[in-house]
C-alpha positions in Angstrom: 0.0 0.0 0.0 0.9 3.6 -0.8 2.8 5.1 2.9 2.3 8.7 1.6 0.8 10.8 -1.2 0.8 14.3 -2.6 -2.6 16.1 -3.9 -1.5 17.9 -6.8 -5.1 19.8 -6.7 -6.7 22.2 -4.4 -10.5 23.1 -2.9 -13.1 20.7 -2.0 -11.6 17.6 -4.3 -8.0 18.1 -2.7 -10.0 18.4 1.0 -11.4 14.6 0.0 -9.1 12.8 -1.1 -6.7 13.9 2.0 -9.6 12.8 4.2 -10.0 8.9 3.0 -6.1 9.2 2.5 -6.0 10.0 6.4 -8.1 7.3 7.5 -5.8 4.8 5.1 -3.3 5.8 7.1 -1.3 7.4 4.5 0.8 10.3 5.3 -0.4 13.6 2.8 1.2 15.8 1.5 -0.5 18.9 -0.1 1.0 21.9 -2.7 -0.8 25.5 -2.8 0.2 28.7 -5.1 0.2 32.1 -3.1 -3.1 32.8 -2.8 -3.8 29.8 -1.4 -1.1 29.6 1.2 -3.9 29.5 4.1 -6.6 27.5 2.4 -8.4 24.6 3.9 -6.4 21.7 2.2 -3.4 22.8 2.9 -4.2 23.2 6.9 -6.1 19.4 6.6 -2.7 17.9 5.0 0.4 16.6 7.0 2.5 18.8 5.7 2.1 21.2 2.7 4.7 23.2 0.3 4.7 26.0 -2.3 4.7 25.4 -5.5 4.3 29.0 -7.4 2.3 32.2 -7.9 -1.5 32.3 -8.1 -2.2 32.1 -11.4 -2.7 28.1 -12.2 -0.1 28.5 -15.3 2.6 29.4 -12.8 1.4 27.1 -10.5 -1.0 24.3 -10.6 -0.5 23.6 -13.7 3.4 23.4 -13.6 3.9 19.8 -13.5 7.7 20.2 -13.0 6.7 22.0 -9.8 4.6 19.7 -8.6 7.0 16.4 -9.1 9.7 18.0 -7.6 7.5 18.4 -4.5 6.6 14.9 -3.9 10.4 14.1 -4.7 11.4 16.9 -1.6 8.5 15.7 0.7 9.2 11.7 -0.1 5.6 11.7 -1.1 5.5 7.5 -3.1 2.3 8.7 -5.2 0.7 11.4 -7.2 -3.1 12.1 -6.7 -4.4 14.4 -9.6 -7.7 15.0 -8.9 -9.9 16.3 -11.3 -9.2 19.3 -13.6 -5.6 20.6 -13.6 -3.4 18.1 -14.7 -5.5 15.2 -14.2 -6.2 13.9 -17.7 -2.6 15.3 -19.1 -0.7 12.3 -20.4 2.6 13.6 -20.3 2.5 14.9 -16.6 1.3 11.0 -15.9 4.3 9.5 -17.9 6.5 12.2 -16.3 5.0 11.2 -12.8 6.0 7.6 -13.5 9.3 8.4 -15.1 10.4 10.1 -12.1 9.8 7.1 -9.8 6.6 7.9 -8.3 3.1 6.1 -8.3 0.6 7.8 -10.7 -2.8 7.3 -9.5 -4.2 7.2 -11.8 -5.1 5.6 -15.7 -2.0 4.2 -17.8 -1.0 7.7 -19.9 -2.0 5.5 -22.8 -5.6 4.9 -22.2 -5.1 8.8 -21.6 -4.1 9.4 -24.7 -6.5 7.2 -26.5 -9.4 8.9 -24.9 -8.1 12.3 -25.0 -9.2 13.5 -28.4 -12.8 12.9 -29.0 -12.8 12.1 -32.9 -10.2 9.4 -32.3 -12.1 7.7 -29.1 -15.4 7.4 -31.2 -13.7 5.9 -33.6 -11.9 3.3 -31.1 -15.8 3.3 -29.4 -17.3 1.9 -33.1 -14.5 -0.8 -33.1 -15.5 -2.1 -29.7 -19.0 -2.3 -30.8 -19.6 1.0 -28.5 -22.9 2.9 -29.9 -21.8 6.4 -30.9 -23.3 9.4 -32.1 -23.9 9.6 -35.9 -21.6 12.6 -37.3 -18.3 13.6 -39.2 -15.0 12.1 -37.3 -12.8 12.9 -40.5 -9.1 14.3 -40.8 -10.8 17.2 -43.5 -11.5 20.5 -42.0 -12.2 22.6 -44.7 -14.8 24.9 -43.9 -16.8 23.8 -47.1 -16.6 20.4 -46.6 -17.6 20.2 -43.0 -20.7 22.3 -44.3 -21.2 19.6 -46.4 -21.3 17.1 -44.0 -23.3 18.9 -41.4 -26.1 19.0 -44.8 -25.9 15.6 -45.1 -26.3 14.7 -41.0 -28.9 16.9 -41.1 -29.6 20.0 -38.9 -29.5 20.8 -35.7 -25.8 19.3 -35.3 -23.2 20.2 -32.4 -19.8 21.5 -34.0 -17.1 19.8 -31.1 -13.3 20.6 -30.1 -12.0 17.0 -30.2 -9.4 18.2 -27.6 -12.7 19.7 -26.0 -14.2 20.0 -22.1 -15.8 21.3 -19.8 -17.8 22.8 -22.3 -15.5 24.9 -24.2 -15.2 24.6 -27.7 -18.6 23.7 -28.5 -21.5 25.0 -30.6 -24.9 24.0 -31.4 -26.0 25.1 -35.0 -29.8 24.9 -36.1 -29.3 26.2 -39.8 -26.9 26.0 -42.6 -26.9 29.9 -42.4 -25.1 30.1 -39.0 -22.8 27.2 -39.5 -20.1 29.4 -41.1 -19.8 31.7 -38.4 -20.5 29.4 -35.8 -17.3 27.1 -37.3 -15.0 30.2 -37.3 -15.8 30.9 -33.6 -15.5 26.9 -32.1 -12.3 27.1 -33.9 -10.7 29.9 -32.2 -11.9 29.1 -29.0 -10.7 25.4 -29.3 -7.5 26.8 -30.6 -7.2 29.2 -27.7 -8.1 26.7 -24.9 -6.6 23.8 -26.1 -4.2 24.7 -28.6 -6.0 22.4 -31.2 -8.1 23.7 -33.7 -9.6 20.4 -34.9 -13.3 19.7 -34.8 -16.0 17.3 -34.8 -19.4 17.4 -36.5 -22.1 15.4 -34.5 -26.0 14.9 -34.7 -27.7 17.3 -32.1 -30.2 15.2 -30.1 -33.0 17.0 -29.1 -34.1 16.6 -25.5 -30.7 15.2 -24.9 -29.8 13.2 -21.8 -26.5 13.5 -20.1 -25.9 10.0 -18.1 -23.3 8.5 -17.8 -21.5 5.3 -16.0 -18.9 5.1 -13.6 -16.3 2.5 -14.4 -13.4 1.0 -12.6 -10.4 -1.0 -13.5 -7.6 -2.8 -12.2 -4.0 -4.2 -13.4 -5.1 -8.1 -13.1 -7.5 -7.2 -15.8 -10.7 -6.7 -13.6 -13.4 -4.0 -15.1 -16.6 -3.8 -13.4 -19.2 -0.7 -13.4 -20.5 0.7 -10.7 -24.3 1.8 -12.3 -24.7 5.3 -14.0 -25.3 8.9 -13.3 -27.4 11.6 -14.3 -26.1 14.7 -15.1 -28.8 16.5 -17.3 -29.0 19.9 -15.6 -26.8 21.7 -16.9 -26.0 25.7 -17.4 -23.9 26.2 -20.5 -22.6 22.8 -20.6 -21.5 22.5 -16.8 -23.1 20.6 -14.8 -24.9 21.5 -11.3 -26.9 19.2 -10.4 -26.3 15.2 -10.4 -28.1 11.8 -9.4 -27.8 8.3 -9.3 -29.2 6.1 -10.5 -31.3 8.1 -13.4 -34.8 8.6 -13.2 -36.9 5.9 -15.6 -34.0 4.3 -16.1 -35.3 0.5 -16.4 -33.5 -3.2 -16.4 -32.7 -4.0 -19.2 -31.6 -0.3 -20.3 -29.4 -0.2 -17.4 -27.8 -3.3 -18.8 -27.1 -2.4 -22.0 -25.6 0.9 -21.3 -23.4 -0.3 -18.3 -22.5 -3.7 -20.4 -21.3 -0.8 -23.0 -19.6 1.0 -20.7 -17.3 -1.9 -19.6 -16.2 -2.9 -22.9 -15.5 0.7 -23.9 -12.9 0.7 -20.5 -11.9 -2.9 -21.8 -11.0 -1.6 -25.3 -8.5 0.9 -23.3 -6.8 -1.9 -21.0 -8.4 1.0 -18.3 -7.6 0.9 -14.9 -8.7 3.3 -12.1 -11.7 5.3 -12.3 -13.3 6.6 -14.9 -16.6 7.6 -16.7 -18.4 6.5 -20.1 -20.0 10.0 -21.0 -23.4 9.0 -23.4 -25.8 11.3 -24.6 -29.5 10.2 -24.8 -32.7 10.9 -26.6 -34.8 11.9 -23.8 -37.7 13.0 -25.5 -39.8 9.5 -24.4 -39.1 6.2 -22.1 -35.1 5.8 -21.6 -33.9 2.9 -24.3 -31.0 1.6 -25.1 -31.4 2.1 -28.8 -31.4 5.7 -28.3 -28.4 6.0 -26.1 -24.7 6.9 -27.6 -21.0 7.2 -26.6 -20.1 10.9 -26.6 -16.8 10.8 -24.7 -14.7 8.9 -21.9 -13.5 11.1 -18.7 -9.9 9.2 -17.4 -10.3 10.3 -13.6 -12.6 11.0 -11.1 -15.6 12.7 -11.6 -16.8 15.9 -9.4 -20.0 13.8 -9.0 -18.8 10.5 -7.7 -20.0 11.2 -4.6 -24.1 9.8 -5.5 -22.3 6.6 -6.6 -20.7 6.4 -3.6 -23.6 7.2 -1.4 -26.0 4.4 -3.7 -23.1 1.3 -3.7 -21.3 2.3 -0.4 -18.0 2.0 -1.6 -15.1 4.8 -1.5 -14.1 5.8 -5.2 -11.1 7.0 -3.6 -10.1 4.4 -1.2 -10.3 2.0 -4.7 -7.5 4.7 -6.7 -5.3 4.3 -4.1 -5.3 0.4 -3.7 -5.4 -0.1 -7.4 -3.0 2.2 -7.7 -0.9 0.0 -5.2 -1.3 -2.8 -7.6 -4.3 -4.5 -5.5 -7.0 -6.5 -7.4 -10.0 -4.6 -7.1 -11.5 -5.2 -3.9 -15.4 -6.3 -5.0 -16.2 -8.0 -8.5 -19.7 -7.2 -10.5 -22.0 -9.7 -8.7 -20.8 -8.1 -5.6 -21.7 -4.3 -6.4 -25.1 -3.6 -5.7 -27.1 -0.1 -5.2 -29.5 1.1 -2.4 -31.5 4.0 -2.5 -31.0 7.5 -4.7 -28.6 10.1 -4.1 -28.4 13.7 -5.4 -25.8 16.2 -5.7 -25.8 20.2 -6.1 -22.4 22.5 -6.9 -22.3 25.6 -4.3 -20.9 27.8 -6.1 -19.4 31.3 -5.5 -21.5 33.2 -7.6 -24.4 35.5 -8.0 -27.5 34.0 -10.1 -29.2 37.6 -10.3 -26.6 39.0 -12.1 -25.6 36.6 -15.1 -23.8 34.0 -12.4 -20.7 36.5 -12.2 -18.5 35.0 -9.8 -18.0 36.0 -6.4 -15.0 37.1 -4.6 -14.1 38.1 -1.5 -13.6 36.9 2.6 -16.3 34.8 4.0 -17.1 36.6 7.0 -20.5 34.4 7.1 -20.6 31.3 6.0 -22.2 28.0 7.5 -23.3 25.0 6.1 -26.0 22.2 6.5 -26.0 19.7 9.3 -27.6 17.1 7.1 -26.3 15.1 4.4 -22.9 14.8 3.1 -20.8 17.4 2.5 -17.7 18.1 0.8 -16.2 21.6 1.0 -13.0 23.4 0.5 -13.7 26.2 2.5 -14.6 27.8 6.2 -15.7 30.8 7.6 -13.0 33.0 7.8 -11.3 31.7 4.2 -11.7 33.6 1.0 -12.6 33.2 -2.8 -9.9 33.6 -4.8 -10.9 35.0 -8.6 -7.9 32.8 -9.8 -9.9 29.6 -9.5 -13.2 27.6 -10.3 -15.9 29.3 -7.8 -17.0 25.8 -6.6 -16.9 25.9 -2.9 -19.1 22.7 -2.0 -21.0 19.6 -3.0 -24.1 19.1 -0.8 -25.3 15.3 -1.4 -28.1 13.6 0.2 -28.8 10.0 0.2 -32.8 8.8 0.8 -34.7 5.4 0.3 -36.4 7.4 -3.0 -36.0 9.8 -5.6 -38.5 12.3 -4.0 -36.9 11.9 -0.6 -33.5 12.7 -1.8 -34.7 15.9 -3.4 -36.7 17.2 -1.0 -33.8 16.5 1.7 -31.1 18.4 -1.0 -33.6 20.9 -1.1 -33.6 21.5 2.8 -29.9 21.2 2.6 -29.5 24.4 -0.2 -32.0 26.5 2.1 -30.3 26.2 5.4 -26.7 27.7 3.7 -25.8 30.9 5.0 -22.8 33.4 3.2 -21.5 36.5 3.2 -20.9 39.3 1.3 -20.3 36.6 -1.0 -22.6 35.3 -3.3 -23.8 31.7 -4.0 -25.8 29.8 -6.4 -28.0 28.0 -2.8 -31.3 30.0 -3.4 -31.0 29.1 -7.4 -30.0 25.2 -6.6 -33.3 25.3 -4.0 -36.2 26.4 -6.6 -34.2 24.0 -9.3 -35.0 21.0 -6.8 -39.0 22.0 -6.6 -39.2 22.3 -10.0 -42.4 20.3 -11.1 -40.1 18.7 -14.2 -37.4 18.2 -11.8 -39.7 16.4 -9.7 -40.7 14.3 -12.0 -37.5 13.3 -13.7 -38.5 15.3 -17.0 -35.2 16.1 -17.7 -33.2 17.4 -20.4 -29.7 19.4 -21.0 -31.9 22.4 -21.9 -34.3 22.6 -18.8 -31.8 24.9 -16.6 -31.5 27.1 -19.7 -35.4 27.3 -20.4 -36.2 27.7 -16.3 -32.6 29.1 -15.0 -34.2 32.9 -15.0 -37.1 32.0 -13.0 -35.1 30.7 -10.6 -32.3 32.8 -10.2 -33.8 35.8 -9.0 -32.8 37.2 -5.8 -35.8 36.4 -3.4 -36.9 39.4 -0.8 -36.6 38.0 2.9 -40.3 36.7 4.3 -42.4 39.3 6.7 -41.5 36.5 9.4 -38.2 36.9 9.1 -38.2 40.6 8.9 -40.0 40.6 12.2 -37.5 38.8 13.7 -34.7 41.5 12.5 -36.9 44.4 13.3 -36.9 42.7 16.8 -32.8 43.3 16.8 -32.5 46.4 15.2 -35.2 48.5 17.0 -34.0 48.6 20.5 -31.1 51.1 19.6 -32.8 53.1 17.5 -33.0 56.6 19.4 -35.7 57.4 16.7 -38.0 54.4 17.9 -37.3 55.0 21.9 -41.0 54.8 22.5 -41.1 51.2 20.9 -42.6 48.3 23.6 -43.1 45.1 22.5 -46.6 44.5 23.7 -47.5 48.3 22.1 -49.3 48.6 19.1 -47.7 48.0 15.8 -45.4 50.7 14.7 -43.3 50.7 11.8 -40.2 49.8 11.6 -38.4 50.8 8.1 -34.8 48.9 7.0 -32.3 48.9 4.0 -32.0 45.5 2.1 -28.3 45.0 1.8 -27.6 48.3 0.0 -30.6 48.4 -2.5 -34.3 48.8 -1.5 -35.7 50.1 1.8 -38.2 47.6 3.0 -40.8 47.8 5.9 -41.6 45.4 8.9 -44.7 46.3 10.6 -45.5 43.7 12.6 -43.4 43.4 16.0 -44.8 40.2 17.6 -44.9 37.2 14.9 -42.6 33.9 15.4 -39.0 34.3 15.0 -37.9 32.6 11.4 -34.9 32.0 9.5 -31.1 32.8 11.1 -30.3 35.7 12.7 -26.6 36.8 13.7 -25.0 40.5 14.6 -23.5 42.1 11.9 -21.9 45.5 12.1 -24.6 47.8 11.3 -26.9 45.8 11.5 -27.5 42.2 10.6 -27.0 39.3 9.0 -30.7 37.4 8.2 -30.3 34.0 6.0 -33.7 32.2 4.6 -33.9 29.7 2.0 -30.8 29.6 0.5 -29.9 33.6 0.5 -28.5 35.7 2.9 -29.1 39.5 3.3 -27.5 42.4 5.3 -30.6 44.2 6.9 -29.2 47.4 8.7 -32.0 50.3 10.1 -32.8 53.1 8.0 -33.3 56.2 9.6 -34.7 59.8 8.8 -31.8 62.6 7.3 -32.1 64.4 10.5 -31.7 61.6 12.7 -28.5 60.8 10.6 -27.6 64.6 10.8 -28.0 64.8 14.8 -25.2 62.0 15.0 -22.8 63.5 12.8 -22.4 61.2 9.6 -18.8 60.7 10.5 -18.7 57.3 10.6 -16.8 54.9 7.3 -17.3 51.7 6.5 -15.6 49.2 4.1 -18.1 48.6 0.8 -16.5 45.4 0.5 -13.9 42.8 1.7 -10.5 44.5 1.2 -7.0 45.2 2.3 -6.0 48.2 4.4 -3.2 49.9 2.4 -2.2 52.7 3.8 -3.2 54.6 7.1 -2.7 58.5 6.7 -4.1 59.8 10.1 -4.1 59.3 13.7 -6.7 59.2 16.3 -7.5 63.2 17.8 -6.0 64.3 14.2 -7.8 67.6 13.3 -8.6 66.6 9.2 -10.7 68.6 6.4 -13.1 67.5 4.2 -12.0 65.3 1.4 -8.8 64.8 3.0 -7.4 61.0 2.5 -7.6 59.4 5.6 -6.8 56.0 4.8 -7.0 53.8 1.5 -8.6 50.5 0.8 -7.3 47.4 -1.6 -10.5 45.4 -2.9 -11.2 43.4 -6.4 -8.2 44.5 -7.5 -8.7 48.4 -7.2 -7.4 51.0 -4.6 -10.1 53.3 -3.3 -9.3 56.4 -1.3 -11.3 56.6 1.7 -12.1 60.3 2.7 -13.7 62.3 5.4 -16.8 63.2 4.9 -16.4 66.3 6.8 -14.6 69.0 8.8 -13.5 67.7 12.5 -11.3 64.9 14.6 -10.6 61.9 14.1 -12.5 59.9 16.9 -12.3 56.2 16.7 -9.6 54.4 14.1 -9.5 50.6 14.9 -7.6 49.7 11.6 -4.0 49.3 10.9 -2.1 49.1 7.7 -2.1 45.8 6.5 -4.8 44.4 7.9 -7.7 42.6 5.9 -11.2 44.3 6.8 -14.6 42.5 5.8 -17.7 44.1 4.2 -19.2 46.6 6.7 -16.3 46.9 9.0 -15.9 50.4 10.7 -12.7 52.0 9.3 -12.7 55.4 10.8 -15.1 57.4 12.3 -14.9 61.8 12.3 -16.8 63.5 14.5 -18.0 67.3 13.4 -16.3 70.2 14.8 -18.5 72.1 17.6 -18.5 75.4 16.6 
């Protein structure tokens, strides 16, 4: 058995595989760029070491880096996990060159797999059903119009270096195929450095499902039942079952009888995933199911296939990767239940899905299901990176079960300032076609608006803010809790002013201190609620005091506490997303409180100075 490994990944995957590594008793070893220096995996690890700048070219994606560190640390193995360097043939080859344990596929199933033109073809051999299209070496534009004529329209024009869904487009008529060909081709040749391309039927109502597969050295390949990963925004997936709904028998055999021989045709070993598109527009059948591609590592969703067989995906790469047999055959690998999986991701649904940055001065998860993060409170979202932050999975007896308990699980997440996709992931899991199973790659693309939107906080929840923000409020000294309703009137985050009437209803959702006011979280969103109060109420204070807009870096400090300063004078500047802002007094008079330093990191809200107005 491998003694000690090195993660050559980061976030929640590098998190999880440290974790079963731990309890294999295998010493770990993780690697971080700059920005990452503090980050969860690298705290979890036994011991952890530099490998480069933040950017992932300098970094994560320096294999030469990353070999040398398990050669300094003594790490025996290599984990890749997924992205990165994962399904890089060379880096594998190099890995093994160097003396180390690649956990991992042979670099020649890799490679075999690798481009998707060149797979298909090895898929037809093996008697693997694939997708009728054009797999040819020709790529004149003119004659892959002809061929996308003769398939017949829609068709998908593919990157056969392609993933992750880059490099792809979906063309409904020959009068955008031109311009849609120009545009997958630079964008393959940007991403992948290969301009090369595909021409596939375009399936509509297409299924994403797909089969996990495993494989040893002694020639053992056994599956381990299939996925389904049909909603999907812009080609990535967010969220995942097993096994897929009205998936029948003898279907189930078929595909997963397909799915071994394609891993046999590759002398595969490890984990890996058969990727098949199918027609979903009636009853699930094999005749209507085709390979589309092969994925040579671990999958970001392997956690529903562990939660339905019970077995450790992980625990399995390490031992075949020690040159163990693998440790159940077919007849032994049955499933129980249904599981379902949801991204949380660092981004804001309500504006276009932007990603979120910043320090997560909020930020609590579920206490149901499984859970596999690569963050805490406290941490922060780098922009250098994927904005994944979690998977929430939840096991049940049913389908409906398992939703309804994801569901529960996406409401009860709590986050701030940043954004995150909980609120979108919670109205996707009521949907009434979600519900029941009427799925297909287009439904998050047809629904996604509807559910994105920002929700306002409930009137029971903004009775139980009022109930914190009113005793303080010199303007509402006259307030009693058994009085007669009164109004009380509050800014939502930094938008609308909203109004809470009612004083006395039952407290609901979470509630937590905040400077300024506080933090309220309901189904899935959180919200900074701070009081609002009248211009002359604001004006009998002295509006003095300066907050940070944002998460952000104290630069520079230019004052002192009892320092006389002027209007617009500089008192102290602020580094966030990338920008210095000048903060500034907002008036004539002393400088009365300054709890900051330069140097120090400052969340959204945090007091940064306060002035108070000269007496004249």
């Amino acid at each position: 058995m491998i003694r000690s490994l090195l993660v050559a990944n980061r976030g929640e995957i590098a998190c999880r595989i440290i974790r079963t590594a731990r309890a294999m008793g295998i010493h770990t070893v993780a690697v971080y760029s700059d920005a990452d220096s503090g980050a969860l995996h690298v705290r979890m690890a036994d011991a952890a070491l530099a490998i480069g700048p933040a950017p992932v070219r300098e970094s994560y994606l320096v294999g030469a880096r990353i070999i040398a560190a398990a050669l300094e640390t003594g790490a025996e193995a290599i984990h890749p996990g997924y992205g990165f360097l994962s399904e890089n043939a060379a880096f594998a080859q190099s890995v093994i060159d160097a003396g180390l344990v690649w956990v991992g596929p042979d670099p020649a199933s890799i490679t075999a797999m690798g481009l998707k033109d060149a797979a298909k073809r090895l898929m037809a051999e093996a008697g693997v059903p694939v997708t009728p299209g054009y797999l040819g070496e020709n790529q004149d534009a003119d004659h892959l119009a002809e061929q996308a004529a003769q398939i017949g329209y829609p068709v998908l024009i593919k990157a056969v270096a392609g993933g992750g869904g880059k490099g792809m487009r979906l063309v409904e008529a020959p009068g955008d195929f031109a311009e849609a060909l120009a545009s997958c081709q630079r964008e393959a040749a940007a991403s992948f450095g290969n301009a090369h391309v595909l021409i596939e039927k375009y399936i509509l109502s297409p299924r994403h499902i797909e089969v996990q597969v495993f494989g040893d050295t002694h020639g053992n390949v056994v599956h381990l039942f299939e996925r389904d990963c049909s909603l999907q925004r812009r080609h990535q997936k967010v969220i995942e079952e097993a096994p897929a709904p009205g998936m029948d028998l003898a279907t189930r055999a078929a595909l997963c009888a397909a799915a071994v021989r394609a891993a046999k045709a590759v002398n595969y070993r490890g984990a890996g995933t058969i990727e098949f598109i199918a027609d979903g527009s009636g009853a699930l059948n094999a005749d209507r199911i085709w390979f589309m591609e092969m994925n040579t590592r671990l999958q970001v969703e392997h956690p529903v296939t562990e939660a339905i067989t019970g077995i450790d995906l992980v625990e399995w790469q390490l031992r075949v990767a020690s040159g163990e047999p693998l440790p159940l055959m077919q007849n032994a690998i049955t499933m129980a239940g249904h599981a379902v999986e949801a991204r949380l991701y660092a981004e804001d649904p309500a504006a276009g899905f932007l990603p979120s940055v910043g320090r997560l001065d909020h930020f609590r998860l579920p206490q149901t299901g499984r859970i596999d993060s690569g963050v805490e409170q406290g941490d922060s979202i780098s922009p250098f990176y994927d904005p994944m932050m979690a998977k929430l999975i939840h096991h049940a007896p049913t389908r409906s079960e398992a939703l309804a308990g994801l569901a529960g699980m996406a409401r009860a997440v709590e986050c701030w300032p940043v954004r995150t996709n909980a609120s979108f992931v919670a109205h996707a899991l009521c949907d009434d076609d979600v519900v029941a199973g009427r799925l297909d790659t287009g439904l998050v693309g047809r629904r996604g608006d509807a559910w994105a939107a920002r929700p306002a906080p409930g009137a029971a929840l903004l009775q139980a803010v009022a109930r914190h923000l009113v005793g303080p409020l010199p303007a509402l000294t006259g307030w009693r809790l058994n009085a007669a309703p009164v109004p009380v009137v509050m800014r939502l985050d930094d938008g609308e002013i909203v109004h809470a009437v009612t004083l006395d209803g039952p407290a609901a959702g979470s509630i937590e201190p905040a400077p300024r006011g506080v933090l309220a979280s309901e189904a899935g969103t959180t919200w900074l609620i701070r009081p609002w109060r009248p211009a002359g109420a604001e004006a009998a204070e002295g509006a003095g005091a300066l907050h940070a807009p944002m998460p952000g870096l104290v630069t520079a400090v230019m004052v002192a506490v009892g320092e006389r300063v002027a209007k617009g004078q500089t008192l102290l500047t602020l580094e966030a997303m990338k920008m210095e802002q000048a903060i500034k007094s907002p008036l004539d008079g002393l400088v009365a409180e300054l709890p900051v330093t330069a140097g120090q990191q400052v969340g959204a809200e945090a007091l940064l100075v306060r002035v108070e107005k000269d007496q004249d």
